[in-house]
PQR file with spaces between the fields and no chain letter, atoms N, CA, C, O and H, PARSE charges and radii, in Angstrom:
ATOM       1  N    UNK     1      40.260   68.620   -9.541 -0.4000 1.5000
ATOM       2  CA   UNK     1      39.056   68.469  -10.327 -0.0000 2.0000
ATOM       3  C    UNK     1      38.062   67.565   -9.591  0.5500 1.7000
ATOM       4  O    UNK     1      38.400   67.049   -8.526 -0.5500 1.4000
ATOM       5  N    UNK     2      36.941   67.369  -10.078 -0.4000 1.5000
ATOM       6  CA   UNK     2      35.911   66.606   -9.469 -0.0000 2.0000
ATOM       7  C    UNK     2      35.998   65.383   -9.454  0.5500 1.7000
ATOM       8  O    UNK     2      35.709   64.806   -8.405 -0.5500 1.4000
ATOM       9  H    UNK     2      36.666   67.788  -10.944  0.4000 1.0000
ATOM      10  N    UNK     3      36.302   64.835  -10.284 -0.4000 1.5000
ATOM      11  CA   UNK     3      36.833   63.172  -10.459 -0.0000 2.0000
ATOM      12  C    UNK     3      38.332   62.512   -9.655  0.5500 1.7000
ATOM      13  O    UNK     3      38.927   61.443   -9.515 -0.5500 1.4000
ATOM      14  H    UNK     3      36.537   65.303  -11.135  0.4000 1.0000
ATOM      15  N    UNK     4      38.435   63.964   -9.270 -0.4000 1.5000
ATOM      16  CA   UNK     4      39.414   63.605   -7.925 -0.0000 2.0000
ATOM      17  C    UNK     4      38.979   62.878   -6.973  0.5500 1.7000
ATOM      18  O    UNK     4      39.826   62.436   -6.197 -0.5500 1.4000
ATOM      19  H    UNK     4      37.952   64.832   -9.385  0.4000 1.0000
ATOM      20  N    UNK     5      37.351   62.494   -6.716 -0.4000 1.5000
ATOM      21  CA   UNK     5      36.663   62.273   -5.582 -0.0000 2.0000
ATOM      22  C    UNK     5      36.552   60.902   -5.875  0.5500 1.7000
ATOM      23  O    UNK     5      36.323   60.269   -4.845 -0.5500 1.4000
ATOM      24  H    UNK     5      36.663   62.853   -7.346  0.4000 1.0000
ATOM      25  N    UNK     6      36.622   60.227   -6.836 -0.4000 1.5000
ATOM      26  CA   UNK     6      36.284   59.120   -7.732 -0.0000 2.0000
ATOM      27  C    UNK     6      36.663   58.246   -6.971  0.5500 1.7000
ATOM      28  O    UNK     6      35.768   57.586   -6.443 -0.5500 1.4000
ATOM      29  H    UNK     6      36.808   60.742   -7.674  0.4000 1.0000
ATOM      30  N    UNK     7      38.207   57.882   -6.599 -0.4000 1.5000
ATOM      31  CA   UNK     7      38.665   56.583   -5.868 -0.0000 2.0000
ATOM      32  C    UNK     7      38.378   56.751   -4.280  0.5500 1.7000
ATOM      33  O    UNK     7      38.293   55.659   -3.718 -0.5500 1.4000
ATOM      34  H    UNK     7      38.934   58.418   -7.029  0.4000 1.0000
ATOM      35  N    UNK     8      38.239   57.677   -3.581 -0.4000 1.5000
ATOM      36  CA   UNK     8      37.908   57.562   -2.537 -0.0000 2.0000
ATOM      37  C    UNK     8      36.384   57.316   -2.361  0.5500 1.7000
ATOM      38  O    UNK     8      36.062   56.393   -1.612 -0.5500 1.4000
ATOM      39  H    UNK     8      38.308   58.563   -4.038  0.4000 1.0000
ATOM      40  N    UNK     9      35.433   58.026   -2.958 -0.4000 1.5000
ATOM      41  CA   UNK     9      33.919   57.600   -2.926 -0.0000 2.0000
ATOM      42  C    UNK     9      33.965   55.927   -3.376  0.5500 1.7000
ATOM      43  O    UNK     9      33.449   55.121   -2.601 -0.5500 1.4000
ATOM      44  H    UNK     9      35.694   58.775   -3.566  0.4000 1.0000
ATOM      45  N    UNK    10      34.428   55.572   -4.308 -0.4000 1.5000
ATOM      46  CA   UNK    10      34.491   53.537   -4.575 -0.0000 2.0000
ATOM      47  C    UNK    10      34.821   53.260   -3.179  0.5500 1.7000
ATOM      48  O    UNK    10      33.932   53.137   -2.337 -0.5500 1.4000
ATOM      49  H    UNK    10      34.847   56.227   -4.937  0.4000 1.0000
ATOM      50  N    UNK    11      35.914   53.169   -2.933 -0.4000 1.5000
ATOM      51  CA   UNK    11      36.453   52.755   -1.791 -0.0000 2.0000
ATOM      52  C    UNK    11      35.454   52.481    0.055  0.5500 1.7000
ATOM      53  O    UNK    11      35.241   51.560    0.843 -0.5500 1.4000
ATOM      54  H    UNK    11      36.637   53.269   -3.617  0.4000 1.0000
ATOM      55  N    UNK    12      35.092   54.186   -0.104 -0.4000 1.5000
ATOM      56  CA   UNK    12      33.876   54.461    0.817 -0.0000 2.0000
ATOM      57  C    UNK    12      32.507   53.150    0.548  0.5500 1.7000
ATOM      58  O    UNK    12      32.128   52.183    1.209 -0.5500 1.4000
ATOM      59  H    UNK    12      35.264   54.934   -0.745  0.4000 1.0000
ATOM      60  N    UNK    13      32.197   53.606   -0.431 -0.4000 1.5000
ATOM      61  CA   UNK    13      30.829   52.964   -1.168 -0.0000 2.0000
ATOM      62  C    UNK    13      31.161   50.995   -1.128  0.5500 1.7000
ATOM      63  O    UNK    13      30.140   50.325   -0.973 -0.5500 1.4000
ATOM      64  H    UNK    13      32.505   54.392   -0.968  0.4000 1.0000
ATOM      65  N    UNK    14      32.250   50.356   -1.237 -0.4000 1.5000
ATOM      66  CA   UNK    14      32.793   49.356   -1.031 -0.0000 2.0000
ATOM      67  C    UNK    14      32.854   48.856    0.151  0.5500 1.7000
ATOM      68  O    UNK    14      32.555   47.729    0.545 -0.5500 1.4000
ATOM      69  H    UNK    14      33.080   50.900   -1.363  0.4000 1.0000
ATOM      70  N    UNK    15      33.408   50.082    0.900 -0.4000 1.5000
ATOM      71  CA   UNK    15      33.323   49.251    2.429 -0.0000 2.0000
ATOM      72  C    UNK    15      31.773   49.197    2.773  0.5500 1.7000
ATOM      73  O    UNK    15      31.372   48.312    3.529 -0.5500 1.4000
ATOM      74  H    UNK    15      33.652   50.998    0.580  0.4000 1.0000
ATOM      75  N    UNK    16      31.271   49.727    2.464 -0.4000 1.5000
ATOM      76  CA   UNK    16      29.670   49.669    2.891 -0.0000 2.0000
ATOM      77  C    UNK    16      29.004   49.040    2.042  0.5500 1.7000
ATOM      78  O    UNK    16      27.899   48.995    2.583 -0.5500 1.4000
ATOM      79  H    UNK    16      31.597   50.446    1.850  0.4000 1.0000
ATOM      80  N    UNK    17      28.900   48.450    0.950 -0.4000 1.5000
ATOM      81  CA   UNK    17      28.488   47.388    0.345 -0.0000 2.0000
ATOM      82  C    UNK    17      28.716   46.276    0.312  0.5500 1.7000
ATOM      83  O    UNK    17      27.796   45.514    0.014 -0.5500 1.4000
ATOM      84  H    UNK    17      29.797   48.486    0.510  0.4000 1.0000
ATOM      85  N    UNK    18      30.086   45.730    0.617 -0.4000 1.5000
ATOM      86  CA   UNK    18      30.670   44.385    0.840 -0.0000 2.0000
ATOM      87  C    UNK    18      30.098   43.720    2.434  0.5500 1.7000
ATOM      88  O    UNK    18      29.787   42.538    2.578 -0.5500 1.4000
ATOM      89  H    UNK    18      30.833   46.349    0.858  0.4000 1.0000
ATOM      90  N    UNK    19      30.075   44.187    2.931 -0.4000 1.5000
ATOM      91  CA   UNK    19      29.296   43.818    4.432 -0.0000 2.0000
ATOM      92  C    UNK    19      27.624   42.803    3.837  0.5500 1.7000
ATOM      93  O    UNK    19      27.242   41.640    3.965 -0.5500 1.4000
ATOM      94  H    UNK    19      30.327   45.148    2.815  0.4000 1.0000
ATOM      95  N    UNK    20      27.064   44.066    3.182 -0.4000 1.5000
ATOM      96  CA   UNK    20      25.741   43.194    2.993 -0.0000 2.0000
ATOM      97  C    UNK    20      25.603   42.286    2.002  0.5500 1.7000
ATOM      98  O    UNK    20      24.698   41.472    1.821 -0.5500 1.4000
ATOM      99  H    UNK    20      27.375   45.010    3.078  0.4000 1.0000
ATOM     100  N    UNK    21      26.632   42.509    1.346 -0.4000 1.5000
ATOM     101  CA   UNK    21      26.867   41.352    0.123 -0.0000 2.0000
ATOM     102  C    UNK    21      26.985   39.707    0.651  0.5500 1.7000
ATOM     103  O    UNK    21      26.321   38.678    0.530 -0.5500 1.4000
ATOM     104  H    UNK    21      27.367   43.170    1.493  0.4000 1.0000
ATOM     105  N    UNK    22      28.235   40.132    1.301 -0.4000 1.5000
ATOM     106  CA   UNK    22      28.625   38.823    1.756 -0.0000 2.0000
ATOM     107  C    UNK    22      28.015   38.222    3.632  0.5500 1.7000
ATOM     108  O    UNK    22      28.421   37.179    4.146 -0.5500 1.4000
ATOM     109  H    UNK    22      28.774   40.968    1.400  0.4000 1.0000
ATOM     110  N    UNK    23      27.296   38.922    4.120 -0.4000 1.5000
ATOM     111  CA   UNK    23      26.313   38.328    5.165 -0.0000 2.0000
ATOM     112  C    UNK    23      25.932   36.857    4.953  0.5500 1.7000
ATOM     113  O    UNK    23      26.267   35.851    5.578 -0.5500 1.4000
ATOM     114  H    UNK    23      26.967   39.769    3.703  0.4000 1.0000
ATOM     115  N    UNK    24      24.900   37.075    3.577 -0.4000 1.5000
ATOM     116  CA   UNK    24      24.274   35.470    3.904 -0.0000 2.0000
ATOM     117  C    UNK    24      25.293   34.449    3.720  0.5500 1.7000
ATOM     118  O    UNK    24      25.129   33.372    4.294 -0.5500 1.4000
ATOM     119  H    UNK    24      24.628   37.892    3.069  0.4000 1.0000
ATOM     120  N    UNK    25      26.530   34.676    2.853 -0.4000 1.5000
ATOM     121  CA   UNK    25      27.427   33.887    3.035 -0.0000 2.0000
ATOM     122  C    UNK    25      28.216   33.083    3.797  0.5500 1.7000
ATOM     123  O    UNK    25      28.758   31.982    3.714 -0.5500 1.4000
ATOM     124  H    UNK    25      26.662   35.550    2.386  0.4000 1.0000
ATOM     125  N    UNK    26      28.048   34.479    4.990 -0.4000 1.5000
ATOM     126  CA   UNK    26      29.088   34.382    6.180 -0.0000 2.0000
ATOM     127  C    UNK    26      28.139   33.460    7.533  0.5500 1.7000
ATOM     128  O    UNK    26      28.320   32.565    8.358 -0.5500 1.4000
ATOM     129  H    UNK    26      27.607   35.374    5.057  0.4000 1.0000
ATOM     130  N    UNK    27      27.007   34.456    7.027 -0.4000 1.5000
ATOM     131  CA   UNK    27      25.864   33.226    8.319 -0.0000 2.0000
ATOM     132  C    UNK    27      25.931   31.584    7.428  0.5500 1.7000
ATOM     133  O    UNK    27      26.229   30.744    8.277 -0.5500 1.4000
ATOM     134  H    UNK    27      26.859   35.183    6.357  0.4000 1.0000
ATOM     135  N    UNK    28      25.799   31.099    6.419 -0.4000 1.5000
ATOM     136  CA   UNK    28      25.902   29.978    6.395 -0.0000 2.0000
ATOM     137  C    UNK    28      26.925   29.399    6.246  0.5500 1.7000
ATOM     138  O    UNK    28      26.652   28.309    5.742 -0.5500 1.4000
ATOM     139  H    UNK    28      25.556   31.782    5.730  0.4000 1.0000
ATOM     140  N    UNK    29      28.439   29.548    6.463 -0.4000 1.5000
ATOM     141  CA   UNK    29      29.526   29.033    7.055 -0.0000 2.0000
ATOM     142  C    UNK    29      29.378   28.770    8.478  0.5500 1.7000
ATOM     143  O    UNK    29      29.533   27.656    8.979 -0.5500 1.4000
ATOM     144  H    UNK    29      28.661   30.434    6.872  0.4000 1.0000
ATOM     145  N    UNK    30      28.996   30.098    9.277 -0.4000 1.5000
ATOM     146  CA   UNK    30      29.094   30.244   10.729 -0.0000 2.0000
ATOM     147  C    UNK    30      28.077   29.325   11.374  0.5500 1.7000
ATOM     148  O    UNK    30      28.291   28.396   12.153 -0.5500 1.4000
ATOM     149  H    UNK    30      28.870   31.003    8.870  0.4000 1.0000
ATOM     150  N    UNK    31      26.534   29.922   10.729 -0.4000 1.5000
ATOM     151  CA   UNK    31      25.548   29.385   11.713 -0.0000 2.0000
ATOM     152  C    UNK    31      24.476   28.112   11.136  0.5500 1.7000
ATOM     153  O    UNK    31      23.497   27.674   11.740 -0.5500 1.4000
ATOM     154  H    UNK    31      26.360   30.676   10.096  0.4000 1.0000
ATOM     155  N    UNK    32      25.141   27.554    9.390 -0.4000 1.5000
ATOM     156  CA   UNK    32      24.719   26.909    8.857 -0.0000 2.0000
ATOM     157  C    UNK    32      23.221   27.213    8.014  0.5500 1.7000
ATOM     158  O    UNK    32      22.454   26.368    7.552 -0.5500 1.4000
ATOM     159  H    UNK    32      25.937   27.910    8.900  0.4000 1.0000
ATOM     160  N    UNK    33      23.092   28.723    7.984 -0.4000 1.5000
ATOM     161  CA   UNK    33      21.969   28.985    7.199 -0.0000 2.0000
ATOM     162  C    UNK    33      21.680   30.214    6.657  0.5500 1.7000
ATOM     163  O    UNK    33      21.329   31.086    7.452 -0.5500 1.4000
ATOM     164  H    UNK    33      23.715   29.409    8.359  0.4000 1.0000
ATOM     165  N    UNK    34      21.747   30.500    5.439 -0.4000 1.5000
ATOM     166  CA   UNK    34      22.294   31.792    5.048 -0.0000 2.0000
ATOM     167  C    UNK    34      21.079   32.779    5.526  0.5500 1.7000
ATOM     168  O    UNK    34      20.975   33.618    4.632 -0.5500 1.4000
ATOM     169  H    UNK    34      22.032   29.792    4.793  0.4000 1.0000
ATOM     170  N    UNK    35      20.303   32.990    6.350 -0.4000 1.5000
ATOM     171  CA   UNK    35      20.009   34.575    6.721 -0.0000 2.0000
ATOM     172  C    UNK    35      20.036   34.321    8.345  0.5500 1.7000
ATOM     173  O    UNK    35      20.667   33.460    8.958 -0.5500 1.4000
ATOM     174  H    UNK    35      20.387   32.309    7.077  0.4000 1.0000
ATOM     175  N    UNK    36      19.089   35.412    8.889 -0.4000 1.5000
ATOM     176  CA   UNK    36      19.174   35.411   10.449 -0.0000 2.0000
ATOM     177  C    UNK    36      17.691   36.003   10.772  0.5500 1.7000
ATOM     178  O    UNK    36      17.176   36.283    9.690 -0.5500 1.4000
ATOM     179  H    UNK    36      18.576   36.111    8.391  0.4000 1.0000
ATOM     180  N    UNK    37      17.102   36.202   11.494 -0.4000 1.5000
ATOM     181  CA   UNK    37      15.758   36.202   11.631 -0.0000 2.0000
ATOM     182  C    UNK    37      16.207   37.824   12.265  0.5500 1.7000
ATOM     183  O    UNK    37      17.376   37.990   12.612 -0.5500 1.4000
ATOM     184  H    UNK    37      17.521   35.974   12.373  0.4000 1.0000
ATOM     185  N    UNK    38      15.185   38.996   12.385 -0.4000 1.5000
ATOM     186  CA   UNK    38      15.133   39.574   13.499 -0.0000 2.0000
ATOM     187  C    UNK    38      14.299   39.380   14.877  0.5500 1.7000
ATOM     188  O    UNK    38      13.073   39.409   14.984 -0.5500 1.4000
ATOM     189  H    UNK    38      14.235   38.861   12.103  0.4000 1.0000
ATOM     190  N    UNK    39      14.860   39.259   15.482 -0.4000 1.5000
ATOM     191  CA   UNK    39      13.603   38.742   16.883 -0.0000 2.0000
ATOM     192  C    UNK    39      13.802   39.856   17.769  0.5500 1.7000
ATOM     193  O    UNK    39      14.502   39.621   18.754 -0.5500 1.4000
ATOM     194  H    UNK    39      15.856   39.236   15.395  0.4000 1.0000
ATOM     195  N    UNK    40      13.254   41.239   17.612 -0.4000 1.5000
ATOM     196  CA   UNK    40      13.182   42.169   18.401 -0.0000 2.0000
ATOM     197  C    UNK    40      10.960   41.830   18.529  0.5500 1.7000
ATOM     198  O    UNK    40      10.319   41.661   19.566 -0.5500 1.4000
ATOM     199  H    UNK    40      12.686   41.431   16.811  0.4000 1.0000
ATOM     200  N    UNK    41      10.626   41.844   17.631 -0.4000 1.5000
ATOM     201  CA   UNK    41       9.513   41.965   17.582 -0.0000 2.0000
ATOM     202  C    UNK    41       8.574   40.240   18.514  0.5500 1.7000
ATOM     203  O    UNK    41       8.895   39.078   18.267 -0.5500 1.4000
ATOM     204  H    UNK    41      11.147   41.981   16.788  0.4000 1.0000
ATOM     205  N    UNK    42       7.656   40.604   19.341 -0.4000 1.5000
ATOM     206  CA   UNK    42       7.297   39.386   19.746 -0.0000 2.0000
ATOM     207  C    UNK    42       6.468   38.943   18.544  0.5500 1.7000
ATOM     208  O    UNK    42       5.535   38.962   19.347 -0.5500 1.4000
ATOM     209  H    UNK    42       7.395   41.548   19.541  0.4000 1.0000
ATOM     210  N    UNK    43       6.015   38.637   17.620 -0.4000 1.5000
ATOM     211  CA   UNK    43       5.286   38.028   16.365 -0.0000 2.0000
ATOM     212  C    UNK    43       6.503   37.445   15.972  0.5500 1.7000
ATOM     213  O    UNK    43       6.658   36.240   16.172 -0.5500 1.4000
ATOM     214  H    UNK    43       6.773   38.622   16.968  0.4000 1.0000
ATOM     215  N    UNK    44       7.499   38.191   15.382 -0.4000 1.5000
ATOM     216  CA   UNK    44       8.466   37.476   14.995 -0.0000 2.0000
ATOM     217  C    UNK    44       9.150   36.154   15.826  0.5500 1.7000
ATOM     218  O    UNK    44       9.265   35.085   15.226 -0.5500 1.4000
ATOM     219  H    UNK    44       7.373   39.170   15.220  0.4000 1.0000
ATOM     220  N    UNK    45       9.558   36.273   17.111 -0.4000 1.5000
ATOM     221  CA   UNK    45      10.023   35.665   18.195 -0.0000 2.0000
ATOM     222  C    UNK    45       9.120   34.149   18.420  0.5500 1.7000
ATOM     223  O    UNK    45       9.568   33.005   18.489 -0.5500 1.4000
ATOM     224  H    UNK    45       9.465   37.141   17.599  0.4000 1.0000
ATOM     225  N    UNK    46       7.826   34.587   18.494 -0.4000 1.5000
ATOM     226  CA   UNK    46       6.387   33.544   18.069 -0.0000 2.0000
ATOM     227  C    UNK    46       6.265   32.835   17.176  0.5500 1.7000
ATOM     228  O    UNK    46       5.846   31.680   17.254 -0.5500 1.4000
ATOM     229  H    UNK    46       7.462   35.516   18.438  0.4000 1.0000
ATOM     230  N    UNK    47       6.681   33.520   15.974 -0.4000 1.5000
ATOM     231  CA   UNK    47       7.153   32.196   14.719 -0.0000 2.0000
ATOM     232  C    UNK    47       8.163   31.503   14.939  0.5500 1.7000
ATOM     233  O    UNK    47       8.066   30.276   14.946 -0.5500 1.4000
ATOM     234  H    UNK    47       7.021   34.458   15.911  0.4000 1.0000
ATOM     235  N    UNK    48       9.259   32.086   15.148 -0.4000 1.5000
ATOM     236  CA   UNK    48      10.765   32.018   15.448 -0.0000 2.0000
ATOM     237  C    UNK    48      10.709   30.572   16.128  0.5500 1.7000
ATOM     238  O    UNK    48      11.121   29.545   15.590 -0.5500 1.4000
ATOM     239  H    UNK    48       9.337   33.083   15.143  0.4000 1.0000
ATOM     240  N    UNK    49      10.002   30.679   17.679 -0.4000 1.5000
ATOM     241  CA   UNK    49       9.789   29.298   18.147 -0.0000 2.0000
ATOM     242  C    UNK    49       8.697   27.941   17.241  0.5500 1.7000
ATOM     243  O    UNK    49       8.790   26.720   17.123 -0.5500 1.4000
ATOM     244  H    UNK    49       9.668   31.514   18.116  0.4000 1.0000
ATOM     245  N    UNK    50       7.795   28.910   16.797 -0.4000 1.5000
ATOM     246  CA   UNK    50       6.636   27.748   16.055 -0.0000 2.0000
ATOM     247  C    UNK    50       7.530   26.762   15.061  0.5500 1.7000
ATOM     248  O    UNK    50       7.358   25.544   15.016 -0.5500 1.4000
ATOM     249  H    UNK    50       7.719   29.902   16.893  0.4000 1.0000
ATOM     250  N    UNK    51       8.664   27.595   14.148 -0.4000 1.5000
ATOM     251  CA   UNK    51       9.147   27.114   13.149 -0.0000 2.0000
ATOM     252  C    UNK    51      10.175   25.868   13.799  0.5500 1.7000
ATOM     253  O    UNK    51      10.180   24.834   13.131 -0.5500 1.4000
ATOM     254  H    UNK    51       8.804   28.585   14.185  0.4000 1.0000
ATOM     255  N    UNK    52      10.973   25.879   14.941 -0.4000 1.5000
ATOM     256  CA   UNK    52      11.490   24.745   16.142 -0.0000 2.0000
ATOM     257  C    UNK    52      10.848   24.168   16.238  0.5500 1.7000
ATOM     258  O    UNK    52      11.369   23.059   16.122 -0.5500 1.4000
ATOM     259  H    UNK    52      10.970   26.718   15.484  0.4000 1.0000
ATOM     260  N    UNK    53       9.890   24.079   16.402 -0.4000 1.5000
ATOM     261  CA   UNK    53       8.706   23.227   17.325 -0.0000 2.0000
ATOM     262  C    UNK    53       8.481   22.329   16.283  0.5500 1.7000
ATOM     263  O    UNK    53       8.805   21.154   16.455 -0.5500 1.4000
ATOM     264  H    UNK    53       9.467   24.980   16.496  0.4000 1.0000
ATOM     265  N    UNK    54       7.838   22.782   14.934 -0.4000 1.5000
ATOM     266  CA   UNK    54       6.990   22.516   13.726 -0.0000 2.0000
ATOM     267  C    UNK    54       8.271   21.412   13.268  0.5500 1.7000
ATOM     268  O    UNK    54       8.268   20.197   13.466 -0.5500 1.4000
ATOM     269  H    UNK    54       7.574   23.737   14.793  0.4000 1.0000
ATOM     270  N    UNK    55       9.396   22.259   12.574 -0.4000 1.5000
ATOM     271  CA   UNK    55      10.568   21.507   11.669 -0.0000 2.0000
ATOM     272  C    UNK    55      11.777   21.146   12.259  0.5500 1.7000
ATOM     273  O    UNK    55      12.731   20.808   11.558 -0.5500 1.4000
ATOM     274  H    UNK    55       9.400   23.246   12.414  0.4000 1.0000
ATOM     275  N    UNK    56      11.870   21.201   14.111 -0.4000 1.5000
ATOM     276  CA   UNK    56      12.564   20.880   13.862 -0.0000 2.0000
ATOM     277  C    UNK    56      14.129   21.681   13.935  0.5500 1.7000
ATOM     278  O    UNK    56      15.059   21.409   14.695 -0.5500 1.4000
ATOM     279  H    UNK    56      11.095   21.476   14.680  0.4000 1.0000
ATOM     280  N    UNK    57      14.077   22.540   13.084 -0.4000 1.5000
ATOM     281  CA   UNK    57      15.022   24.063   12.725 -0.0000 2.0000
ATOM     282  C    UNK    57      14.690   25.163   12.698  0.5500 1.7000
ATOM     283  O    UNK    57      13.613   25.373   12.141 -0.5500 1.4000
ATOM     284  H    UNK    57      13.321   22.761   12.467  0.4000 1.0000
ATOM     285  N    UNK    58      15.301   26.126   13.167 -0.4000 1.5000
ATOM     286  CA   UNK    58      14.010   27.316   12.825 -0.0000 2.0000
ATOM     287  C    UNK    58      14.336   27.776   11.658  0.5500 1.7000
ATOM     288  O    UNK    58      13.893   28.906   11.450 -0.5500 1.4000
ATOM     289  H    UNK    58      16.176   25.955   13.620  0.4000 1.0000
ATOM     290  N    UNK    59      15.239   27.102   10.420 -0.4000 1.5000
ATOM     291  CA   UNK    59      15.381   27.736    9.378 -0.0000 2.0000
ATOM     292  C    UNK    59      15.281   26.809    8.233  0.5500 1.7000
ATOM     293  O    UNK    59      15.766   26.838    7.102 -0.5500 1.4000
ATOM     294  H    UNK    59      15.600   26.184   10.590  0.4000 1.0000
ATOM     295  N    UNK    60      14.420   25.879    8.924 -0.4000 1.5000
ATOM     296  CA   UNK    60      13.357   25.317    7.788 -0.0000 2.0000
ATOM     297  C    UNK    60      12.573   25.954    7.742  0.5500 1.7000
ATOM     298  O    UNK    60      12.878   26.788    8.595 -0.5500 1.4000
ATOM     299  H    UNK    60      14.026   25.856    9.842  0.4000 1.0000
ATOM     300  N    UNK    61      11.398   26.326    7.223 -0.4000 1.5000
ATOM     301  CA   UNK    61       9.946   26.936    6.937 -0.0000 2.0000
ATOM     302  C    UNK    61       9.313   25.880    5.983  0.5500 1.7000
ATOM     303  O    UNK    61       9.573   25.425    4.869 -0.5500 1.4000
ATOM     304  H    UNK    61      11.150   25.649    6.530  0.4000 1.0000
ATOM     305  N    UNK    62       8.294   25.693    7.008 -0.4000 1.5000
ATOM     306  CA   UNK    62       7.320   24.625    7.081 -0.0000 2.0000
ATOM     307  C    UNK    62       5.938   25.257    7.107  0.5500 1.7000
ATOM     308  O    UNK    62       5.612   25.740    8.192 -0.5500 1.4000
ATOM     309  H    UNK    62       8.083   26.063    7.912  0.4000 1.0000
ATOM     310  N    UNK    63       4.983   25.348    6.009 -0.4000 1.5000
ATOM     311  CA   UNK    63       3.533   25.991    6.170 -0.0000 2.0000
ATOM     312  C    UNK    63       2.819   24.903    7.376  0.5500 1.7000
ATOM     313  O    UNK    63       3.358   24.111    8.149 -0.5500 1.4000
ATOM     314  H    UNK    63       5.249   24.956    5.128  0.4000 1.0000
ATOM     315  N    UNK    64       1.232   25.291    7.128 -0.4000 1.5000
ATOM     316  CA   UNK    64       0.224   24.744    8.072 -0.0000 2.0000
ATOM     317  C    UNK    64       0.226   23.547    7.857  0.5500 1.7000
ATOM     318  O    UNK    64      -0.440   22.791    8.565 -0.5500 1.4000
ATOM     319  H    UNK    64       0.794   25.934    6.501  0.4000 1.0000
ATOM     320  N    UNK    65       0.996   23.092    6.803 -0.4000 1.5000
ATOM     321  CA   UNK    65       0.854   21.117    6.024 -0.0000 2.0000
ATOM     322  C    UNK    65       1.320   20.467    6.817  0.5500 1.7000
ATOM     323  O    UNK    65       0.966   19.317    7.078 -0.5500 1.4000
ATOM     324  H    UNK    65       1.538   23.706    6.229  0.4000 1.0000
ATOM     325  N    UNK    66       2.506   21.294    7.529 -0.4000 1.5000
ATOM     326  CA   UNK    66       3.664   20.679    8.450 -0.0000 2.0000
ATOM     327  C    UNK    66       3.265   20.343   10.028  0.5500 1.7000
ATOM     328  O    UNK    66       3.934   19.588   10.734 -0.5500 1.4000
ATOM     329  H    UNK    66       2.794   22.228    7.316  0.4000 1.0000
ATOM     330  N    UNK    67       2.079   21.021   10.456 -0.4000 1.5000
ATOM     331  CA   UNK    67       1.256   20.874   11.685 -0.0000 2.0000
ATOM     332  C    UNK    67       0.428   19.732   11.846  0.5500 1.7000
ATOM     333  O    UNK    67      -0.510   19.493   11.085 -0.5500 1.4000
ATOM     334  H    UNK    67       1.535   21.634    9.882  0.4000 1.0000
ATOM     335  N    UNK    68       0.708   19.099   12.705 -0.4000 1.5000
ATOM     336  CA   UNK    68      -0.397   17.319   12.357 -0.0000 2.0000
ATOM     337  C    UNK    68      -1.623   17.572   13.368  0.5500 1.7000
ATOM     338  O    UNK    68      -1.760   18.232   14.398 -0.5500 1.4000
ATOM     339  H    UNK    68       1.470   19.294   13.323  0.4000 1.0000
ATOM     340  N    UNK    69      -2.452   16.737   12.592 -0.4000 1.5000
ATOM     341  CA   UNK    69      -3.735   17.264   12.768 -0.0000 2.0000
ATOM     342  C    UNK    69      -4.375   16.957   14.524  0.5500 1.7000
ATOM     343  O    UNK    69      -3.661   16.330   15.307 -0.5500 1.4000
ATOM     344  H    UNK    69      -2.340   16.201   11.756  0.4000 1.0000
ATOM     345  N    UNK    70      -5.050   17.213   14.734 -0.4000 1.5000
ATOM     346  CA   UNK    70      -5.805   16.868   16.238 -0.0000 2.0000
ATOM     347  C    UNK    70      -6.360   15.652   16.383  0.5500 1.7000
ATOM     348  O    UNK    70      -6.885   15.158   15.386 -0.5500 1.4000
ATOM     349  H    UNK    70      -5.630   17.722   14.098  0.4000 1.0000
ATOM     350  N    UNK    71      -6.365   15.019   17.460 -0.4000 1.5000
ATOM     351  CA   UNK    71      -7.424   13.553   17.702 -0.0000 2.0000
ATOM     352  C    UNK    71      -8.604   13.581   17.264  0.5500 1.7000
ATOM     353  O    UNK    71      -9.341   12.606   17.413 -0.5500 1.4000
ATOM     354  H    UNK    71      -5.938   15.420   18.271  0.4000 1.0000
């Protein structure tokens, strides 16, 4: 019958949901901050460093307040 398909589709659908579930979890055990940036893109890569520079971390996020002003 059709509901024959039932425990193997969970199972399927499980292994592929538990991955993204538990990510931010796993980055902030591992790398101390629950997400991860993508840095394929140079804009991204450009913040990526500004946000080091600015806070410090790059996984603080710090607006323009956080930039001290000029002489």
């Amino acid at each position: 019958m059709w509901f024959e398909i039932l425990p193997s589709g969970l199972i399927v659908g499980m292994c592929i949901a538990i991955p993204q579930f538990a990510a931010p979890y796993l980055n902030k055990a591992i790398f101390g901050n629950p997400y991860r940036r993508n840095l394929t893109e140079f804009w991204d890569r450009h913040q990526f460093t500004r946000d080091c520079r600015v806070s410090g971390a790059p996984w603080i996020l710090k607006g323009i307040e956080a930039i001290p002003d000029g002489e």
